[in-house]
N, C-alpha and C positions, 0 to 999 in steps of 0.2 A: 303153442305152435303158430296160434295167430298173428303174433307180433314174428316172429321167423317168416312167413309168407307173406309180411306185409316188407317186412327189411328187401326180400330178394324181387320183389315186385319194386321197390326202389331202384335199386340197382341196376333193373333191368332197364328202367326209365331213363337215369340218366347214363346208361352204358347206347340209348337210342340217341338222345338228345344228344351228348357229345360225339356221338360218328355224323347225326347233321351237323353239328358245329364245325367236326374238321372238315368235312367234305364241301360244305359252302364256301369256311373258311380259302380251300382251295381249287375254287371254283373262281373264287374273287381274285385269286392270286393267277386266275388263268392256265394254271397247270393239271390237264384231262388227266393224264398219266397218275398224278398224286391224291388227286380227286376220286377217282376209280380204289386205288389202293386204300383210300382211308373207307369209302364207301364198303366196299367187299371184304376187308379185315374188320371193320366195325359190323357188318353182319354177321360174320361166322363166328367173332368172338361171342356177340351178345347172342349167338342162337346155340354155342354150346354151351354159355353157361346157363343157359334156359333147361337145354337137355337134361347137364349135368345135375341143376340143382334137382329135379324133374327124378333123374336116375336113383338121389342120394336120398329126396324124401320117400322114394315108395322103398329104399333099401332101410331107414331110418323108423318109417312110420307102422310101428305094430299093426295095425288094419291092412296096411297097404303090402307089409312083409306074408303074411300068407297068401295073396293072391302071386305074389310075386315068386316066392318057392316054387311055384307051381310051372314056372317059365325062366328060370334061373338062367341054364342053358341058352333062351334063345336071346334074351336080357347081355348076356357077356359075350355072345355072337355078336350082335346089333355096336354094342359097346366096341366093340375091337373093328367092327365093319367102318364104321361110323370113324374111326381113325384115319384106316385105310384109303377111305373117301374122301378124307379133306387130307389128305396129303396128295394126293393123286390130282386134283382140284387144284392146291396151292401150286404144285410143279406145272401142269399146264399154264394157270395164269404167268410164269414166270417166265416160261419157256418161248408162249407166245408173246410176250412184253405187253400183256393187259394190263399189269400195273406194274406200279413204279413200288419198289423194296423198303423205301424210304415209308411211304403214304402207307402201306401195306401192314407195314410194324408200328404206325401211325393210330390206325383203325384198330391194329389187335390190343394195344395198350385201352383202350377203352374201358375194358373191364375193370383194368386195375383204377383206374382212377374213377369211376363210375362205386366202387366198393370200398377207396375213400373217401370219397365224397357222404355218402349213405352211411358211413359209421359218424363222419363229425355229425353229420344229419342226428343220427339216432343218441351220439353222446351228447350232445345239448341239449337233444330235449329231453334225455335222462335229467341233465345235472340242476335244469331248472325244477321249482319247487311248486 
């Protein structure tokens, strides 16, 4: 499990690292609008997959699964609230032209390439000897 915690502690690193790179990136390009969208889509991606990975180890980890029966219920509340919130969240930002749709879908891609990134990371230093 320690190498599992050490992969998503990667990911999360560089899922930070690249929402600074697009956000400077468009900073530099002058554009607040897109800057903003990559900055606030690169946070909420990288803070649900924090959640997520957070929800799935105590749902995954034998030690962690009995404490967690015990709150099942407020666990899939939280989970389905926690939805409800970032889409409420995302429509206002939209609604108010906080950011820009483009920078926005910019920021949320973070993950994905932030978790290829952390596998080529992890396959090389598998395939080295």
């Amino acid at each position: 499990m320690d190498g599992d915690s050490d992969l998503l502690r990667r990911v999360e690193r560089y899922g930070w690292a690249l929402t600074g790179v697009l956000t400077v990136a468009a900073l530099i390009a002058r554009d607040p609008l897109v800057a903003s969208g990559c900055a606030i889509g690169g946070a909420l991606s990288v803070l649900h997959f924090k959640w997520l990975a957070l929800f799935l180890t105590a749902v995954v980890d034998p030690q962690r699964r009995q404490r967690y029966s015990q709150l099942k219920k407020i666990a899939v509340g939280a989970y389905i609230a926690k939805y409800l919130i970032i889409a409420a969240v995302v429509s206002l930002l939209f609604r108010y032209g906080v950011v820009d749709p483009v920078g926005f879908l910019g920021g949320l891609s973070v993950i994905f390439l932030g978790i290829c990134l952390a596998g080529l990371h992890r396959s090389k230093r598998i395939s080295e000897p």
